[in-house]
C-alpha positions as a printed NumPy array, in Angstrom:
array([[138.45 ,  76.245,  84.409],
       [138.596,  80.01 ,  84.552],
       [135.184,  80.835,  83.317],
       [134.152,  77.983,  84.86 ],
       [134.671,  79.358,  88.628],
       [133.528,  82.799,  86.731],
       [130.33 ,  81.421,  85.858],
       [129.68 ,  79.638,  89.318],
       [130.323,  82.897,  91.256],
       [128.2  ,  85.228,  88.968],
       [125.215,  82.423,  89.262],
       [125.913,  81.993,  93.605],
       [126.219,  86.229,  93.435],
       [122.713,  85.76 ,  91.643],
       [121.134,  83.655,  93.893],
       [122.383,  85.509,  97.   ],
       [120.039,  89.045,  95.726],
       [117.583,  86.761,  94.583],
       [116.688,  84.38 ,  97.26 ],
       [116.174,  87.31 , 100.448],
       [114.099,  89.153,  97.658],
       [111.603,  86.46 ,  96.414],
       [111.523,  85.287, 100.368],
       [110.478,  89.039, 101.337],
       [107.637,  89.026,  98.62 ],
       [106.292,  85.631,  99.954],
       [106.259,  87.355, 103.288],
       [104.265,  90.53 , 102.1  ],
       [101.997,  88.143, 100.399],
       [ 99.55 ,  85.078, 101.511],
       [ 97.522,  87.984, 104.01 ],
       [ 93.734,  89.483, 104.152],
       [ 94.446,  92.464, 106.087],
       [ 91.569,  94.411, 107.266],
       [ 91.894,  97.809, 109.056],
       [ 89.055,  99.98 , 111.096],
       [ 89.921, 103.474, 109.73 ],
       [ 86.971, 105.418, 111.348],
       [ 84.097, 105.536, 113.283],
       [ 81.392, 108.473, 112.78 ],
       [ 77.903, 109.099, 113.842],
       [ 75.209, 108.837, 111.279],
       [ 71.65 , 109.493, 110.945],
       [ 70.784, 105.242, 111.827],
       [ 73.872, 105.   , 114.603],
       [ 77.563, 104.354, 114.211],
       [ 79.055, 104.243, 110.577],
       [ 82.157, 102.027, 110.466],
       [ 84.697, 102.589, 108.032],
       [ 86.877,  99.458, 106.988],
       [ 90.435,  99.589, 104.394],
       [ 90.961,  95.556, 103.486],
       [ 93.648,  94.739, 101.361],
       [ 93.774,  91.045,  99.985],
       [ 97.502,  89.996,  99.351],
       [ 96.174,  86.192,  98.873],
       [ 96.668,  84.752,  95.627],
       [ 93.312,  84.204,  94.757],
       [ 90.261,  86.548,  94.516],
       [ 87.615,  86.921,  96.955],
       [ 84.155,  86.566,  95.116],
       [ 82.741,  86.879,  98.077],
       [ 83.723,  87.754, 102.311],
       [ 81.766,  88.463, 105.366],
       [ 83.082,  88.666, 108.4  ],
       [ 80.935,  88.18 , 111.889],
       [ 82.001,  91.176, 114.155],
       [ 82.058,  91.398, 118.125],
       [ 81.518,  95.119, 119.47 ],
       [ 82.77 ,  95.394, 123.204],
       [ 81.614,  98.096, 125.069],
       [ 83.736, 100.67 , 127.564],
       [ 83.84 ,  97.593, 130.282],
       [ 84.175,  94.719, 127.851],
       [ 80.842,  93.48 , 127.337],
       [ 79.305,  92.79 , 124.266],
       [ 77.7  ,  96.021, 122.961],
       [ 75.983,  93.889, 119.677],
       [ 77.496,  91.167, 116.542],
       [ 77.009,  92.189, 113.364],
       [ 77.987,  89.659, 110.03 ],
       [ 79.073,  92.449, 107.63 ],
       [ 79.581,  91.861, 103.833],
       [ 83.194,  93.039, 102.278],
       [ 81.481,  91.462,  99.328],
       [ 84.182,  91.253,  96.566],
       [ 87.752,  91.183,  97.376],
       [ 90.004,  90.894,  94.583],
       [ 93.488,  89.64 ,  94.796],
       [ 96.051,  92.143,  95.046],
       [ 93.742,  94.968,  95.249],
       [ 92.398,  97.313,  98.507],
       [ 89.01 ,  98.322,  98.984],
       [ 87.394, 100.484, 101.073],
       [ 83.995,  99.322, 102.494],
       [ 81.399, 101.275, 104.628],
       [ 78.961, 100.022, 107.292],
       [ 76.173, 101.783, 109.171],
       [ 75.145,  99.888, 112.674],
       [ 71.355, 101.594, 113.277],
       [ 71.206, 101.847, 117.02 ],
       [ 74.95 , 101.707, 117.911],
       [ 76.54 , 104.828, 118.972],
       [ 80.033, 105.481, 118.27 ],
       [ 81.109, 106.203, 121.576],
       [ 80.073, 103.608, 123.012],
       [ 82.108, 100.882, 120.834],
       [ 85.856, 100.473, 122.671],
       [ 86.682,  97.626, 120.66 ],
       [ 85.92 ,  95.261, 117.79 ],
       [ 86.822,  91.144, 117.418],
       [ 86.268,  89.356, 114.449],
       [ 85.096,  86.421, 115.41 ],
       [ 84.385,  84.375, 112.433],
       [ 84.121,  84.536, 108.342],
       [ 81.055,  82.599, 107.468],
       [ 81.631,  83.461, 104.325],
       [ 84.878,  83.13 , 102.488],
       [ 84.696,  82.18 ,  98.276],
       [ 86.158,  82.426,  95.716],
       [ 88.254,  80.12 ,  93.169],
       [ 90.585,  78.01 ,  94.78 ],
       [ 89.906,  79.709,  98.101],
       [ 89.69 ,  77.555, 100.86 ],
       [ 86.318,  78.269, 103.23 ],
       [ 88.747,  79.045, 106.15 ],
       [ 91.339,  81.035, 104.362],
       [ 89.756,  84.073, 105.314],
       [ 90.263,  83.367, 109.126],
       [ 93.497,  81.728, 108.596],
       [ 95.339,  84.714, 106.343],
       [ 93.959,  87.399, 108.66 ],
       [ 95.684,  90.619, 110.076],
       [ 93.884,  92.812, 112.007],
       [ 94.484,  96.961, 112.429],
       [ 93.23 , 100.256, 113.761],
       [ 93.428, 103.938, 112.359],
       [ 91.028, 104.793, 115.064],
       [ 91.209, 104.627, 118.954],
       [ 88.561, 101.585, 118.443],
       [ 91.416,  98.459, 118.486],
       [ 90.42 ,  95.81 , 116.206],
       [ 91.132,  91.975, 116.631],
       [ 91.202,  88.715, 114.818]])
């Protein structure tokens, strides 16, 4: 009976470190996070500067994401579908995209609006939209 009540508490002391830990990783996974880091002039226009991070359990073969630039008094400055291409699982990558025409200073803010693109295997088509989380590094605020 001893080790009996021995072995239940070690096993209940088990679960009670286990449980908060695997429900924290579930948490910090299941997200496609996608940051604006920087905005810089360029020779065309504006060169945007993206981190995404894919914590979904699948892959990305293949994401674009249809972008809404709002000028200083909220109007649409331009849209602009822009390929992340590949987006493996687990894994961040830094993508780069020049908007010929668009001046920096002019973009206040940035919506994505839609994924028409979101593949991979396994992946549903709106996955992309659904496990999204939106960020800034820049003074540009960026929204899902």
């Amino acid at each position: 009976m001893k080790f009996s009540c021995l072995l239940s508490l070690t096993v209940l002391t088990a679960l009670s470190t286990a449980v908060p830990a695997l429900a924290q990783d579930a948490a910090a996974t299941g997200t496609l996070s996608i940051e604006i880091n920087d905005l810089t002039p360029s020779e065309k226009g504006c060169k945007l500067t993206f981190v995404a991070a894919n914590a979904l359990p699948q892959s990305l073969s293949k994401a674009s994401f249809e972008f809404v630039l709002f000028d200083e008094k909220g109007l649409v400055e331009r849209m602009a579908v822009l390929d992340f291409r590949d987006l493996p699982a687990g894994k961040t990558k830094v993508r780069q995209f020049d908007l010929p025409g668009t001046k920096c200073e002019a973009v206040k803010s940035l919506l994505i609006n839609d994924a028409p693109v979101c593949a991979g295997e396994g992946v549903a088509k709106d996955a992309c939209m659904k496990a999204l989380k939106t960020g800034s590094k820049s003074p540009v605020e960026l929204k899902g």
